[in-house]
C-alpha positions in Angstrom: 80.5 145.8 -52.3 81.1 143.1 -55.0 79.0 144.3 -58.2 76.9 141.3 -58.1 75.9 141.3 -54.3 75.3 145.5 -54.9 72.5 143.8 -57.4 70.8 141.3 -55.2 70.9 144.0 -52.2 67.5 145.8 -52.7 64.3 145.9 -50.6 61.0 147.3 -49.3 61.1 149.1 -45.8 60.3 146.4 -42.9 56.9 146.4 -41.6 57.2 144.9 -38.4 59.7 144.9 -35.3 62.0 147.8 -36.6 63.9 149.5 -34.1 63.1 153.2 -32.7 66.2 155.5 -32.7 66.0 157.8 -30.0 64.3 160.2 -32.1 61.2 157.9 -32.7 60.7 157.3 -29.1 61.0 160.6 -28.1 57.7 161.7 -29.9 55.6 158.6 -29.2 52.2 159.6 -29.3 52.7 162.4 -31.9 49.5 162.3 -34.1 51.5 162.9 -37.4 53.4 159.2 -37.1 50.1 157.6 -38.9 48.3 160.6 -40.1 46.2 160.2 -42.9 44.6 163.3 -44.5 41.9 161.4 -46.0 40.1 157.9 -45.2 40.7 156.9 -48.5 43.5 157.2 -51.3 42.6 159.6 -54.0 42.0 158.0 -57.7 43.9 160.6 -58.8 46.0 163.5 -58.2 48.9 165.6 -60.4 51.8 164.6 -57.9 52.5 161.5 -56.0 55.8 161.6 -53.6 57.3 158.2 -52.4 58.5 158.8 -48.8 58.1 161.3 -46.0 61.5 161.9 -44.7 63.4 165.1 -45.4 63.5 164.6 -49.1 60.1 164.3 -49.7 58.8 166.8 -47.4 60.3 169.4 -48.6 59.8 168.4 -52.2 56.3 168.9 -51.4 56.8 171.7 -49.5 58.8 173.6 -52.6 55.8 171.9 -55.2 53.3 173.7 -53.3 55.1 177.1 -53.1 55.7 176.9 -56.8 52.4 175.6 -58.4 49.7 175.9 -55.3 47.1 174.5 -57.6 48.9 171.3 -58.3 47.1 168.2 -56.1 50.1 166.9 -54.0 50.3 163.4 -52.1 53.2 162.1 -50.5 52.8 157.8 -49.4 54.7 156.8 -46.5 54.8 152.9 -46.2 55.4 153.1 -42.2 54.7 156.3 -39.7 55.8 159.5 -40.8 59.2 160.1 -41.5 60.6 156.7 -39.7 63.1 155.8 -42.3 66.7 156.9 -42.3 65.9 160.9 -41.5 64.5 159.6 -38.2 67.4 157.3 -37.4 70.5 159.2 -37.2 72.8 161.1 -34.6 71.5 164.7 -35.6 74.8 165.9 -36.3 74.7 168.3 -39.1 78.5 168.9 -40.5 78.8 170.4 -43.7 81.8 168.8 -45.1 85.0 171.6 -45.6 87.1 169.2 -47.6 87.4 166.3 -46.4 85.7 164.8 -49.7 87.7 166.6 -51.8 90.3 164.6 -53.2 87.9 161.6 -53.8 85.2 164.1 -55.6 88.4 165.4 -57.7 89.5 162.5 -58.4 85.4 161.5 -59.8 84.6 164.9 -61.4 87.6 167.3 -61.9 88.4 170.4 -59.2 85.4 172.3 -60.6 82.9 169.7 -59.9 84.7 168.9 -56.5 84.5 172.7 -55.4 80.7 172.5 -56.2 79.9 169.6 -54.2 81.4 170.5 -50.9 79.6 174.5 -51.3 76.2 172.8 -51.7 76.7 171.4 -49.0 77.8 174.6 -47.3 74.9 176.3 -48.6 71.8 173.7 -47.8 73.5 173.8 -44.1 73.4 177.4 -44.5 69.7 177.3 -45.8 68.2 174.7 -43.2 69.9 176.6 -40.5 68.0 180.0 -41.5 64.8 178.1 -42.1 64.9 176.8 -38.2 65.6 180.3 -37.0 63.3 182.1 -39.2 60.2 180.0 -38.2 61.6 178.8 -34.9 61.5 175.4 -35.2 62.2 173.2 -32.2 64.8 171.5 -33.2 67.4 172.1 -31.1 69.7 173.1 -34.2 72.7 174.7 -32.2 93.4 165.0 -42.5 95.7 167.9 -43.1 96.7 166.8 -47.1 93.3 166.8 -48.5 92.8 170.2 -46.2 95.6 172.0 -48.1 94.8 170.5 -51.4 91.0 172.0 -51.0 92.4 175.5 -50.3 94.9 175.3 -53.0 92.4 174.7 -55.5 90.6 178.1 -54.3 88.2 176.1 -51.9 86.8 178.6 -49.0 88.7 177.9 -45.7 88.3 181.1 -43.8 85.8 180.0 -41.8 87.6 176.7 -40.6 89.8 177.4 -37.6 93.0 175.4 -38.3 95.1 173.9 -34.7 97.9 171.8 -35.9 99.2 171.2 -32.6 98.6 167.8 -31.2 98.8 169.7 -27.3 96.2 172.1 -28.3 94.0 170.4 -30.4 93.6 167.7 -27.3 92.9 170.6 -24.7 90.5 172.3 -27.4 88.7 169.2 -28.1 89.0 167.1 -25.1 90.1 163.8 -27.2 92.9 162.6 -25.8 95.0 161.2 -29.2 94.1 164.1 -30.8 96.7 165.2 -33.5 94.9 168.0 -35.1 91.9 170.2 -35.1 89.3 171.8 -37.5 86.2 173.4 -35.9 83.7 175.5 -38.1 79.8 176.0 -37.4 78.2 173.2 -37.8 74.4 171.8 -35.5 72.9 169.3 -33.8 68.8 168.8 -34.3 66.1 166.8 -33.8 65.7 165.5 -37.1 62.1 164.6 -37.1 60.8 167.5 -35.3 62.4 169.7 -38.2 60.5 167.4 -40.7 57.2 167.4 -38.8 57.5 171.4 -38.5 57.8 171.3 -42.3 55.0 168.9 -43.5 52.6 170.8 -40.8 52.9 173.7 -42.8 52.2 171.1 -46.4 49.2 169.8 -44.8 48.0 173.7 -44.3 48.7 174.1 -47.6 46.6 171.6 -49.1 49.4 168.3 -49.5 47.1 164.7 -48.5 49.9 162.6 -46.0 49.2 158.8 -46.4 51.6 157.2 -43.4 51.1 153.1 -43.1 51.0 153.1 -47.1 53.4 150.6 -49.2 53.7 151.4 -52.9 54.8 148.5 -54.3 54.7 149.0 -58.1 54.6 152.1 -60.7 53.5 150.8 -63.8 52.2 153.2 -67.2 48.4 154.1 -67.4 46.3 152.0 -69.8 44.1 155.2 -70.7 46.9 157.7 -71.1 50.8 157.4 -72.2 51.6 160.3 -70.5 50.2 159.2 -66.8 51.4 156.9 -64.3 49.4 154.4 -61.9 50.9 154.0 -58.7 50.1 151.1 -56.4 50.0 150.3 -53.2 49.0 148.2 -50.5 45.6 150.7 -49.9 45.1 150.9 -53.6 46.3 152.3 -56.8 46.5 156.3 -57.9 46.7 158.1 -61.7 49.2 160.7 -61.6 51.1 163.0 -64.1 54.3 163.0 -62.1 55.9 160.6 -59.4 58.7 161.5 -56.8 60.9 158.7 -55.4 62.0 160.2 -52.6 62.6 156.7 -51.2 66.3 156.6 -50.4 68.1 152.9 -49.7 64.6 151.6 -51.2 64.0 153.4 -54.5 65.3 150.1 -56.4 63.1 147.7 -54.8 60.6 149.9 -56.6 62.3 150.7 -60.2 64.4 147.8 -61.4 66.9 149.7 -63.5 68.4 151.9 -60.1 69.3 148.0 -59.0 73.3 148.2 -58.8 73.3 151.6 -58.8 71.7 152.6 -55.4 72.1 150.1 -52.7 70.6 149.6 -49.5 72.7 149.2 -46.1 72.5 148.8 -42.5 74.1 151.5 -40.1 74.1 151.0 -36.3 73.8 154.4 -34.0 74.4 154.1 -30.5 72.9 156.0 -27.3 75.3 156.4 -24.4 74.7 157.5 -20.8 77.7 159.1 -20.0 79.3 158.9 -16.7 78.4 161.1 -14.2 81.8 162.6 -13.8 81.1 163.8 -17.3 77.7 164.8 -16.7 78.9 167.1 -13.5 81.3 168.9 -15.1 78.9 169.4 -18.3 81.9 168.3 -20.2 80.8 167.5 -23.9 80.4 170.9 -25.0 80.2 170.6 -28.9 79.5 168.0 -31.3 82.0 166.0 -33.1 83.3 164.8 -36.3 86.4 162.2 -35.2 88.3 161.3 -38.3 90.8 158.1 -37.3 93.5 156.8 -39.0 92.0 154.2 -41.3 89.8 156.4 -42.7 87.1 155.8 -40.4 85.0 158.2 -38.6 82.9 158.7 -35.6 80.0 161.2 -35.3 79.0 162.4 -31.5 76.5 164.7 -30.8 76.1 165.0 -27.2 72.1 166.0 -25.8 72.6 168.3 -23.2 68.9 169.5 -23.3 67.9 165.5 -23.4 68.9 164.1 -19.9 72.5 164.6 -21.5 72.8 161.1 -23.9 75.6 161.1 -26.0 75.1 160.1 -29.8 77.7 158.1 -31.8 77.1 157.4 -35.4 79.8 157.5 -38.2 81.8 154.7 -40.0 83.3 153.7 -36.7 85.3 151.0 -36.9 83.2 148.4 -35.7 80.8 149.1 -39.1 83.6 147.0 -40.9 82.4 143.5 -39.4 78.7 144.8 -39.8 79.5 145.1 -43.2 81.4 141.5 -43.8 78.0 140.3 -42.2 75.9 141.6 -44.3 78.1 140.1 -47.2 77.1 136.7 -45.6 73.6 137.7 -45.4 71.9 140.2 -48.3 68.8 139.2 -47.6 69.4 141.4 -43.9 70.0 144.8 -46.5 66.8 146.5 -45.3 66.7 145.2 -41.8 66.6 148.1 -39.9 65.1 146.2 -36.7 69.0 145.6 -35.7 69.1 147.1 -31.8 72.9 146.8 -31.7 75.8 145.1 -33.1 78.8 144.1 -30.6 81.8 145.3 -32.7 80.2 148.6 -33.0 79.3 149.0 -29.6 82.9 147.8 -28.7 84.2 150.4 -30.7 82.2 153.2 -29.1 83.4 152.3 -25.6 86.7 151.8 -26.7 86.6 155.1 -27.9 84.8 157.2 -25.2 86.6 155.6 -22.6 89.8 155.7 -24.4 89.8 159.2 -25.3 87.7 161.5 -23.0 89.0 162.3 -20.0 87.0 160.9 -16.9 84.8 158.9 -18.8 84.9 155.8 -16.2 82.2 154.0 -14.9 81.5 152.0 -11.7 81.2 148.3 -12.9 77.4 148.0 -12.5 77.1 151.2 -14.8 79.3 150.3 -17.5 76.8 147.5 -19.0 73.5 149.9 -18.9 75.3 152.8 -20.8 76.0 151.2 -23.4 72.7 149.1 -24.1 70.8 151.1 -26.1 71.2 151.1 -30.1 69.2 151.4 -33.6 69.7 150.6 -36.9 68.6 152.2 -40.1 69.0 152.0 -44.0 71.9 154.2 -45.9 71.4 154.4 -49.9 74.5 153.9 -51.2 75.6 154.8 -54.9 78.7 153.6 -56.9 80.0 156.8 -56.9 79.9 158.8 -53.6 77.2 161.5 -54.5 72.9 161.1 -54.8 70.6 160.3 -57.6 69.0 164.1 -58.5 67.0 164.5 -61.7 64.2 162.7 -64.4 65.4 159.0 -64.3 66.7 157.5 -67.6 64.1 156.4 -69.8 61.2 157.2 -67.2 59.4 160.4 -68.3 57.5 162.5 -65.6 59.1 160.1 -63.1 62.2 162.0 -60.9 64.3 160.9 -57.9 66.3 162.2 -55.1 68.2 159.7 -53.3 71.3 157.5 -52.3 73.1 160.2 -49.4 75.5 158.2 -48.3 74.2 158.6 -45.0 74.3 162.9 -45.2 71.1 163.3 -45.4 70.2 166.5 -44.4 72.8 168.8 -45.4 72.4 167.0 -48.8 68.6 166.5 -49.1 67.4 170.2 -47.7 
């Protein structure tokens, strides 16, 4: 993205007519979506977190292991965690090595190495937390491969199939040239989340959904405090959390450039019945294609059996030269379905998994349903972490690229 449209792109969530990801719709009703812990906001409190998703749920959940005494708050501007956690596939992939090249090329092999075992670890972490308190969740390029493990990256775990014959027959994809399968899970994103701010609210954190902060400014009656405002009112704190993702620069001026927002279309497909029969998606996927692009498919077999796409499909490209043409669209998660995207989806399944064929009435209905939600974005590939520049008491954790949870855990 051209530097000067990265600093026009910047906005607040969207308060009316956003789309539901399947997710969403699947807990309608769920009293947490506009809980409020109190009637009123608070005047003051120690810590104020910006956002509900994954990153600032378990922010508060850490804050409140760590200093139980401390007065926690966490503002949502829409329903509980109904920004970009609850609007992806729910594919959770730690990346082996495909980054690793590009991170190498950013921050040396050490760096590089570190990067991709966080993310081994945090998958490693959220994957224990889910068993250990049994959440319901429903957890369950060949160059840049043998570049990781020469540089001492950890590849026993990764199951290797070179064979273009084999890897087709092990993962059912047609073109297939190679294949690399290691642990990885599907969730229910928000479910995980809710499970985790259940346990805040326990411990003493106030949830605010259906609360806009739309300005942090310093306190008049003491340097080291901040007043944060919103739509319901303002609140004194010591310390504030942006755990606001694609929107933390509509809120602090100087992350404008550096963490932009962007639209990503998901997709929800109703597979043929031929493929339903046989039970015949039995893993989730990470499609890397030729170009660079990548699909995401995590099929629902416990859901009616709806199969997920996400990724940088190819069809994300003209979504992208749209959005170009109109910035002002950058937080505009109330898109239900872009046509080159969808194209791309159908082009694939059909293209590439054996008896996936529909009867002509069918083929229209499976592919109807889509959602949109808001990536953060950063100039250089990996998230925000730490005190921002020139802020003190004020700290962010944002911009994932889209990799959320094995990122933000």
């Amino acid at each position: 993205m051209p530097t000067g449209l990265a600093q026009m792109s910047f906005g607040f969530p969207k308060k009316h007519n956003y789309s539901l990801s399947h997710w969403l719709q699947s807990v309608h009703g769920d009293a947490l979506l506009d809980h409020r812990t109190t009637p009123e906001l608070p005047q003051s409190v120690d810590i104020v977190i910006i956002g509900s998703g994954i990153t600032g749920t378990l922010i508060a959940k850490n804050i409140v292991a760590t200093w139980p005494e401390k007065k926690v708050i966490v503002l949502e501007a829409r329903q509980f965690c109904s920004g970009a956690t609850g609007r992806n596939t729910g594919h959770c992939k730690p990346d082996q090595w495909r980054g690793f090249k590009r991170y190498e090329g950013l921050f040396g092999t050490e760096q590089a190495l570190k990067i991709l075992q966080n993310e081994q670890q945090t998958w490693s972490d959220l994957v224990r937390y889910i068993r250990e308190n049994e959440v319901d969740s429903a957890a369950n390029a060949n160059d840049i491969f043998e570049s990781y493990k020469a540089a001492g990256g950890k590849v026993d775990n990764i199951k290797v199939t070179k064979d273009p014959m084999e890897a087709a027959k092990i993962s059912g994809i047609k073109d297939a040239q190679a294949c690399y399968a290691w642990s990885a899970s599907t969730l229910h994103p928000w479910k995980l989340v809710a499970h985790i701010m259940r346990d805040n609210l326990r411990r003493g954190v106030n949830l605010q959904t259906n609360t806009l902060v739309t300005k942090i400014t310093k306190s008049l009656r003491n340097d080291y405090r901040w007043i944060v405002q919103s739509e319901r009112g303002q609140i004194e704190c010591a310390t504030v959390v942006y755990a606001t993702n694609a929107y933390s620069s509509a809120l602090e001026p100087s992350l404008r450039g550096l963490i932009v927002p962007t639209p990503h279309m998901c997709n929800k497909v109703i597979p043929p019945k031929t493929i339903q029969d046989r039970q015949g998606l039995e893993n989730s996927y990470g499609v890397l294609l030729p170009k660079g692009d990548l699909f995401s498919i995590n099929p629902r077999r416990n859901e009616g059996y709806p199969v997920l796409f996400g990724g940088s499909n190819p069809g994300q490209h003209e979504l992208e030269k749209w959005l170009t043409e109109n910035p002002d669209r950058c937080t505009d998660d109330g898109l239900l379905g872009f046509r080159s995207v969808t194209e791309a989806v159908q082009e694939f399944a059909e293209g590439q998994f054996k008896d996936w064929t529909y009867d002509p009435p069918d083929r229209t209905e499976a592919y109807k349903e889509a959602w949109s939600g808001i990536m953060g974005l950063s100039l250089d590939g990996v998230p925000f972490v730490g005190e921002v520049p020139g802020l003190a008491s004020q700290w962010i954790c944002a911009a994932y690229h889209g990799q959320y949870v094995k990122k933000a855990s």
